[in-house]
C-alpha positions in Angstrom: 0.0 0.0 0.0 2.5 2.2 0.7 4.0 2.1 -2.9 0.7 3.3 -4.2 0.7 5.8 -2.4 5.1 6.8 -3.3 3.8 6.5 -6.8 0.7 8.5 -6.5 3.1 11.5 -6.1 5.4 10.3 -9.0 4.7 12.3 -12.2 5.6 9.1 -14.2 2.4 7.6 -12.9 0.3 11.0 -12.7 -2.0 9.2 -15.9 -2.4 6.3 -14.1 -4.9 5.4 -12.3 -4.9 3.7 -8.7 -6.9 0.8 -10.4 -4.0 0.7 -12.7 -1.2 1.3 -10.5 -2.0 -1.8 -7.9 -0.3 -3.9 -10.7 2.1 -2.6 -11.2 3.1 -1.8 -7.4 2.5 -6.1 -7.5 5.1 -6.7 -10.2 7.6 -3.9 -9.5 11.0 -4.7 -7.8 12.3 -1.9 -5.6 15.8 -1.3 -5.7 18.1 0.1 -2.8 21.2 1.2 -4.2 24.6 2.4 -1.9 26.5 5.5 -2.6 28.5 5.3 -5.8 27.1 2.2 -6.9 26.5 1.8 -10.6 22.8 1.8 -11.5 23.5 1.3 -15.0 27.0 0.7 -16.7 28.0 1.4 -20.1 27.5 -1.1 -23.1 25.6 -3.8 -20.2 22.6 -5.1 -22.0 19.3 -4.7 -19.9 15.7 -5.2 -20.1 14.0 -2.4 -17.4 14.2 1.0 -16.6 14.3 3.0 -13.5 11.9 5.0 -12.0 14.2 7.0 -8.9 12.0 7.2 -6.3 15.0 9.0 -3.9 18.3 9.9 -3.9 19.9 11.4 -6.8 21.5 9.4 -9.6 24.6 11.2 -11.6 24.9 10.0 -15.4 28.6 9.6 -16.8 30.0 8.9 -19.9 33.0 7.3 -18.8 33.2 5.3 -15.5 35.5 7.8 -14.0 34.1 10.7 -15.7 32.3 14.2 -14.9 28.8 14.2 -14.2 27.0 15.4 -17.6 23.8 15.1 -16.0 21.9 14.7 -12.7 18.4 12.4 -11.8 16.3 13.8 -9.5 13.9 12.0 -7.5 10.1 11.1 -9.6 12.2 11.0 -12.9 12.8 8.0 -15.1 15.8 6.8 -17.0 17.6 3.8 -18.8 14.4 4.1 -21.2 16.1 4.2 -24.6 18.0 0.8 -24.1 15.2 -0.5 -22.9 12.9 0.1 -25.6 15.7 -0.4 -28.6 17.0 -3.4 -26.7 20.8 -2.1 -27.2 23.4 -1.3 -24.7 23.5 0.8 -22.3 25.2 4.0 -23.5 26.0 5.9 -20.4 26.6 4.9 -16.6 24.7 6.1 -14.3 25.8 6.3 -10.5 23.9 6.6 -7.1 25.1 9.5 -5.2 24.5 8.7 -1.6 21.8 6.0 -1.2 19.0 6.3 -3.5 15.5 4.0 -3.8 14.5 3.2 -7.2 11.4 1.5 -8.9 13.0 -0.9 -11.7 10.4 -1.6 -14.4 10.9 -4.5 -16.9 9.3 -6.5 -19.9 7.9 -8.4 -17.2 6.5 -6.1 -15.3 4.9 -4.2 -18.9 3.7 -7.8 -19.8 1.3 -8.3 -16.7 -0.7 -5.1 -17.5 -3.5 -4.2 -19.3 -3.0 -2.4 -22.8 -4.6 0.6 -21.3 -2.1 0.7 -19.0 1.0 -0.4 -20.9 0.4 2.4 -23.5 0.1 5.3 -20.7 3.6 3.8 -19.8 4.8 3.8 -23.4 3.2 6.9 -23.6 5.3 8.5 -21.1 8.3 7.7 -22.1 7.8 8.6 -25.8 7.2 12.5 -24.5 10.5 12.0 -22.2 12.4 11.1 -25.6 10.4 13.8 -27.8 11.3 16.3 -25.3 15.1 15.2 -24.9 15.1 15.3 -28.6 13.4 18.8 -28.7 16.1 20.1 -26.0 18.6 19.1 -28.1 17.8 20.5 -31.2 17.2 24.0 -29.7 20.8 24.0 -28.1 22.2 23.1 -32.0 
């Protein structure tokens, strides 16, 4: 119950209903990762996505590199490999200990189409908008 509830407040989910949510709060593996533990590595091959309930996550391109982005707690990432099945193209550390909500094929599988599009959904706007962001900085 108390998932639900995290996720209520999770802008990922804010198209979701509860009805729709219980599901996936059933099939969802949460994830405690340690300070400086590697989320994601580079060129791994994976099946989910993250969903970083706290914490903060730091995205590099090389394992000892610079930051070149930060995660903030209610966002999402690990998407594109995910959906194009390829390897992972950045890491992406835990900066103290962070919480995460790791979403899979698995997980997508056991819902309703309904509710499996409002997922898609969301992460087609996150990659519209990246690519949008992008193209204004050019």
């Amino acid at each position: 119950m108390k998932l639900l509830q995290l996720m209520a407040k999770i802008p990922f989910f804010e198209k979701i209903t509860n009805y729709e949510r219980a599901p996936m709060a059933e099939y969802a593996q949460m994830y405690v990762a340690s300070p400086g533990e590697a989320i994601i590595e580079k060129d791994a091959l994976d099946n989910c996505f993250y969903v970083l309930l706290s914490g903060k996550g730091l995205v590099c391109v090389g394992r000892h590199a610079e930051p070149v982005a930060t995660i903030k707690p209610g966002e999402f990432f690990g998407e594109v490999g995910f959906i194009l099945n390829i390897p992972r193209t950045t890491w992406v550390f835990s900066e103290g200990v962070s919480a995460l909500l790791r979403i899979d094929q698995t997980l997508l599988d056991n819902l309703d189409a309904s509710t499996r599009s409002k997922v898609k959904d969301q992460i087609i706007i996150k990659l519209a908008t990246t690519v949008t962001n992008f193209n204004a900085k050019s």
